[in-house]
N, C-alpha and C positions, 0 to 999 in steps of 0.2 A: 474553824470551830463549826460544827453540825450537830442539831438536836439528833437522837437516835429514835426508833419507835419500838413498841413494844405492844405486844397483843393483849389486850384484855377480853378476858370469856367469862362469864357466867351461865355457870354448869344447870344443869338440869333438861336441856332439849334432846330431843329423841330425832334424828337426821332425816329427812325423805326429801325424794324430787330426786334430780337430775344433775349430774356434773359431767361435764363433757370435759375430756382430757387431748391437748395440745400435743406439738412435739416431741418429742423426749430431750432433757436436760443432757444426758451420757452420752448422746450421738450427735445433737446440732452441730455441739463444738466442735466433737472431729470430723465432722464432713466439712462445717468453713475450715477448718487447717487444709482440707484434703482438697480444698479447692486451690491452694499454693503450688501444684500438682502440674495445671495447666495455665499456660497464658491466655488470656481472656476472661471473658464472663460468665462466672457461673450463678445459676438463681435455683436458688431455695427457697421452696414452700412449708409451710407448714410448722413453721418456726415459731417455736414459745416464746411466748414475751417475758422473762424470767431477768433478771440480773446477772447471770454469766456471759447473755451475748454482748451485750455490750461492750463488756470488757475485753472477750473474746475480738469481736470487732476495734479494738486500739490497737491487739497485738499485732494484728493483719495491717493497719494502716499500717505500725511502726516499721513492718517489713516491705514498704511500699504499693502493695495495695491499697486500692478503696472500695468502701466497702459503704452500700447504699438502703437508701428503704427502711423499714418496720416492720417488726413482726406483725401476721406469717410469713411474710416475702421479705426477704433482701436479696440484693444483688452483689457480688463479689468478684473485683475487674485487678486481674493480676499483671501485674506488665511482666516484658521478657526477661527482664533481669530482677530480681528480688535480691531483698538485704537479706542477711545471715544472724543479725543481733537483735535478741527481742529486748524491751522493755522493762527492767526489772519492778519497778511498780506496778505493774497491770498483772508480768506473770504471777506474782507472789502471791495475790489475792483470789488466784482459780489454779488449782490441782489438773485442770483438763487441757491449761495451756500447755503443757509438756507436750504433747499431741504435735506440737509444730516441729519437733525434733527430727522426725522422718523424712517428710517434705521438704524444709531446707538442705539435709542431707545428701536428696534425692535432687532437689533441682539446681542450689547452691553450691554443692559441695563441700561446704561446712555451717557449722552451725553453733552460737554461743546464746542458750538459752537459759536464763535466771532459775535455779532449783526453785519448785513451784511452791504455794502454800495451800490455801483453801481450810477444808475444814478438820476441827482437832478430831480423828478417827482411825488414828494412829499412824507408823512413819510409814508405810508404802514407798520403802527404798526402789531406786531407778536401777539394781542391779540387773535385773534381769532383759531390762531396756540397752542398756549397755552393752550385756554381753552380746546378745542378740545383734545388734548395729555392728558391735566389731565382727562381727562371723561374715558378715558382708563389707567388711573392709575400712569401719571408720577404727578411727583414733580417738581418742576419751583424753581430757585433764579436767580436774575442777580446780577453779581458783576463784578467790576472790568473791563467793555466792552464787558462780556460775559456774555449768556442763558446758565444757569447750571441745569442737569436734571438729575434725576435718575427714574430706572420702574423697580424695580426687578418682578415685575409679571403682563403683561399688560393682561387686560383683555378687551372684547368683548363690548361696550355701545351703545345707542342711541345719536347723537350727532345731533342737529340743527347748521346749521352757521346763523350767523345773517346777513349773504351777502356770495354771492357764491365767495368765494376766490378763486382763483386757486393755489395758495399757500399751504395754509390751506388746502385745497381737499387733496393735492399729501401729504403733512408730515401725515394725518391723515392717510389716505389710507396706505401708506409704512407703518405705524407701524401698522395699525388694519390687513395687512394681514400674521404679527405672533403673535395674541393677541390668546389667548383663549377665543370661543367661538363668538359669529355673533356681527359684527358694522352694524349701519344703519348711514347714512352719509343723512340727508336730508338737501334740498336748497343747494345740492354741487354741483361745476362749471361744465360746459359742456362743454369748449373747444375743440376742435379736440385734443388740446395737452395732455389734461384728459384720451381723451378715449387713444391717443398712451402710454401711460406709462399706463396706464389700460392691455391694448393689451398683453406688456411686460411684466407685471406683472401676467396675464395669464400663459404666455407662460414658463414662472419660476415655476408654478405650483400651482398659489396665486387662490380664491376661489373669483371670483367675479362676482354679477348680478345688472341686469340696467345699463351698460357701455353705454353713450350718452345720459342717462336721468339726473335729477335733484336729481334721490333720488338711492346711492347705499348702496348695500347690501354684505357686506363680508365676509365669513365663515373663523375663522381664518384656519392655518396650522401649520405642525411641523417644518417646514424646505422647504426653496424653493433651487431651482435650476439651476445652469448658462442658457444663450437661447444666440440664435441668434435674433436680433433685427433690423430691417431699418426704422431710423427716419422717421416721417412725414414730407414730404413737407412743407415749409415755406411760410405759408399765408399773415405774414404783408410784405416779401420780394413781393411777388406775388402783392400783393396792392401796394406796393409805384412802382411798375412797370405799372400797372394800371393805376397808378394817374399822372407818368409821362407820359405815352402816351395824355390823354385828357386835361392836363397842358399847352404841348409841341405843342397841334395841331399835333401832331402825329402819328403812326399807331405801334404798338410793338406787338408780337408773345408772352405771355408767355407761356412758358413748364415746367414740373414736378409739378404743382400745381395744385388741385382741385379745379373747380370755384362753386362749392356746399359748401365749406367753406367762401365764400368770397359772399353769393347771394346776405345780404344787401349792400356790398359795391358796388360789379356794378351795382346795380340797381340805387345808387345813381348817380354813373357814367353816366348811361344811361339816367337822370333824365338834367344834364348838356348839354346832346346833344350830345355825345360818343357816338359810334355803337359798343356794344363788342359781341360777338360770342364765343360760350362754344364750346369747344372740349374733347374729350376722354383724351388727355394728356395736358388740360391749357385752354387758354381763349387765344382773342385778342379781343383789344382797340383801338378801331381810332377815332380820333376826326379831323375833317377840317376846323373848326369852333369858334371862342373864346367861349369856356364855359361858360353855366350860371350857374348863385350862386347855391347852394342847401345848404339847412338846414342840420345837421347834429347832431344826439344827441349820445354820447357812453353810453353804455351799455354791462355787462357782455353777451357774446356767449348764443344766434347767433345774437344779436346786434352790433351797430355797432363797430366796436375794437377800444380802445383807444388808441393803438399803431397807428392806422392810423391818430388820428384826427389832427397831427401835417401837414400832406400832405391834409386834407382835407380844412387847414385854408390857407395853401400854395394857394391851388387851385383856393378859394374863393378871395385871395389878387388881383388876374389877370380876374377874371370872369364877367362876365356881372350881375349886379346887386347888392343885398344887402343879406347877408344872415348868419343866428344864428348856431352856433356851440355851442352846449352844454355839460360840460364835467362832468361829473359824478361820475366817476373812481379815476382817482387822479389830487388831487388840481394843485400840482407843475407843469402839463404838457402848463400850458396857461405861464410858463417862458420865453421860445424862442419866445412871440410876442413880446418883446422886440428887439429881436437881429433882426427879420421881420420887425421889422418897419424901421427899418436901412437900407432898401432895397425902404423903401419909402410905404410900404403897410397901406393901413386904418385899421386898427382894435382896437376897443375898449372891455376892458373886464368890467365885474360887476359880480364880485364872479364866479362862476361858467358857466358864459355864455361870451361870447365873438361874438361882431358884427364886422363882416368884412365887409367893403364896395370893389368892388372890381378897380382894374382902369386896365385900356389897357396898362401901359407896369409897370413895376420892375426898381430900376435904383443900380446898380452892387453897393456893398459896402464891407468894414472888417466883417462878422459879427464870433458868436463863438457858436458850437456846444454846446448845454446844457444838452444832453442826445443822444442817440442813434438814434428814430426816428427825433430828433428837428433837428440834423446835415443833417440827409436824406432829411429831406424837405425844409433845408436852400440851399443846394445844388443843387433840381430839382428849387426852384427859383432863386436864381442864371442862371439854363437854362435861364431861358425865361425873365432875367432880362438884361439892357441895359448894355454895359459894363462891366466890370471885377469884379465877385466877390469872394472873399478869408472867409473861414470857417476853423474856425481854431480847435486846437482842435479835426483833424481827428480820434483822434484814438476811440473816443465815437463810429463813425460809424462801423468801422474795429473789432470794440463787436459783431455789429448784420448782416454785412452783407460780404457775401462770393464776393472776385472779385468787388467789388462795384463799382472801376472808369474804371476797365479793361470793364466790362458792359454798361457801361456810353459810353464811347469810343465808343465800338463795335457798340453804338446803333445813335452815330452822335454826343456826345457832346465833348464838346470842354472843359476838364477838365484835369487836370494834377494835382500830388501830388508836391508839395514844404517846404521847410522846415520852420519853423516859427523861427520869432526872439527871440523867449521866451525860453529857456533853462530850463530843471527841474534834 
């Protein structure tokens, strides 16, 4: 039995100052799987202090590794032989542990990993993971809550995805960079997160060309090699800092994030009536102004991210006019309009599109974190909503963001952790 926490906000401040953004959530994890890759020690910098590594860091014990340190630096010491079977409590509670499927494949030769859970944002089937693995030679069965695989000898294939996964990229990738003989990876994801475990994968000693395009190219190896690694910069963190400024009526400083990953998002920002300015180390956001609506469609990298579209409907709840949010990516993420409308916000959905009307104020209520960015963006409404509002279900955010009400705080809001009445 554990008390659970829950955010409480009281709406009315206007955000400024400074937030400095960490690692990225989407990549630490699969660069520690990709350290499963090499025997030895690999160290990572730059590591968010979030709640998925840790967990991340069990699966890697449960496979024989140790895994050292605190964020920003751990260290990751792989002996020569690794297990094949993860943990099924650890994996179920993170979506990114799936990520070790390649690597055991690649180093093990098979591999029995717990189908993953994480957060409700819809099913994100492992077909395309699959298919992709067997084109290089594994064998697939599920039984019993588990992907069971074996590759006594992965070899080199041409593989299309039928959508650029970013999943599917990173498990094919890890195992095609010890197959024998060339992969071609076409229609594969380009995320900045891609090319950083790309980078790392480099730097172990893996054989790869077209890093940041659509179509790569892998020469397999014999044997890769510990590295030193520093996560990329965290872009949705960087965005929901963005979106609070021009929410808030605003003005916020970010640092350690590139705004050449984020172009369509401020552009959209700046489309509302926000003034944001690029800098050498981040961007800043100032709005003076109530926001007008913008349309906003996701789309896989460099479109717009689906992890943000939850702060883009936030946005839209409070802004001036009417305006279409279009989601693409996954079904599940239009869940938390429900818990939004609790706040009083207009939005209607019809499959895949969602109309938000917006109004001049929020009015504070209970609502409950349904995923990781749906808590982030219940909470910047909350800022700017009437009243007191309570998100419960903290710990979904404290997955993907480093510091998140110490931030909040520093930046003017009026937010404080409390415990909820629900017990687990």
């Amino acid at each position: 039995m554990r008390s659970v926490e829950q955010f409480e906000v009281t709406g009315g401040a206007r955000l400024r100052g400074e937030a400095t953004v960490a690692g990225a959530k989407n990549s630490v994890l699969k660069v520690m799987a990709a350290a499963l890759l090499g025997s030895g020690t690999t160290r990572l910098t730059n590591v968010p202090d979030i709640g998925d590594v840790p967990i991340m860091s069990e699966v890697l014990r449960g496979l024989g590794a140790q895994v050292s340190g605190h964020a920003p630096d751990i260290e990751i010491t792989v002996p020569e032989e690794i297990g094949h079977e993860t943990d099924y409590d650890h994996v179920r509670r993170i979506r990114g542990s799936v990520c070790v499927l390649g690597p055991l494949l690649a180093r093990a030769g098979r591999a029995k990993v717990a189908l993953p859970g994480g957060d409700a944002i819809g099913s994100r089937q492992l077909d395309l993971h699959v298919t992709g693995l067997e084109r290089l030679g594994a064998v697939f069965d599920n039984a019993h809550g588990y992907l069971v695989a074996e590759a006594a000898d992965l070899r080199g294939a041409q593989i299309w995805l039928d959508f650029p996964s970013v999943g599917a990229t990173e498990n094919i990738m890890m195992a095609a960079v010890l197959a024998k003989g060339t992969t071609t990876i076409d229609n594969a994801a380009r995320e900045p997160e891609i090319v950083d475990l790309c980078e790392m994968l480099v730097g172990m000693g893996a054989s790869i060309g077209g890093i940041g395009t659509s179509t790569l190219e892998i020469d397999g190896v014999d044997s890769l090699t510990p590295s030193e690694h520093e996560v990329v910069p965290d872009r949705i963190v960087a965005g929901t800092w963005a979106f609070a400024a021009a929410m808030t009526r605003g003005d916020i400083r970010v640092r350690g994030a590139s705004h050449s990953t984020l172009e369509i998002v401020l552009d959209k920002l700046t489309q509302t009536g926000a003034e944001v300015t690029a800098y050498d180390d981040g961007f800043a956001v100032r709005c003076e102004d109530r926001p007008r609506a913008v349309d906003v469609v996701t789309l896989p990298y460099p479109g717009f991210p689906t992890d943000l579209q939850p702060m883009a409907i936030a946005l839209n709840a409070i802004a001036d006019g009417v305006a279409f949010v279009t989601e693409n990516i996954f079904e599940g993420r239009f869940m938390f309009i429900d818990e939004l409308a609790r706040l009083a916000a207009d939005v209607r959905t019809d499959g895949h599109h969602a109309i938000v009307r917006g109004r001049e104020r929020l009015s504070g209520a209970p609502v409950r974190a349904t995923d990781i960015r749906a808590g982030a963006a219940l909470v910047l409404a909350g800022v700017v909503a009437d009243g007191v509002t309570t998100v419960a279900d903290a710990f979904h955010v404290d997955r993907g963001y480093q510091s998140f009400v110490e931030t909040l705080q520093a930046l003017g809001a009026q937010i404080r952790r409390v415990p909820d009445d629900v017990l687990l």
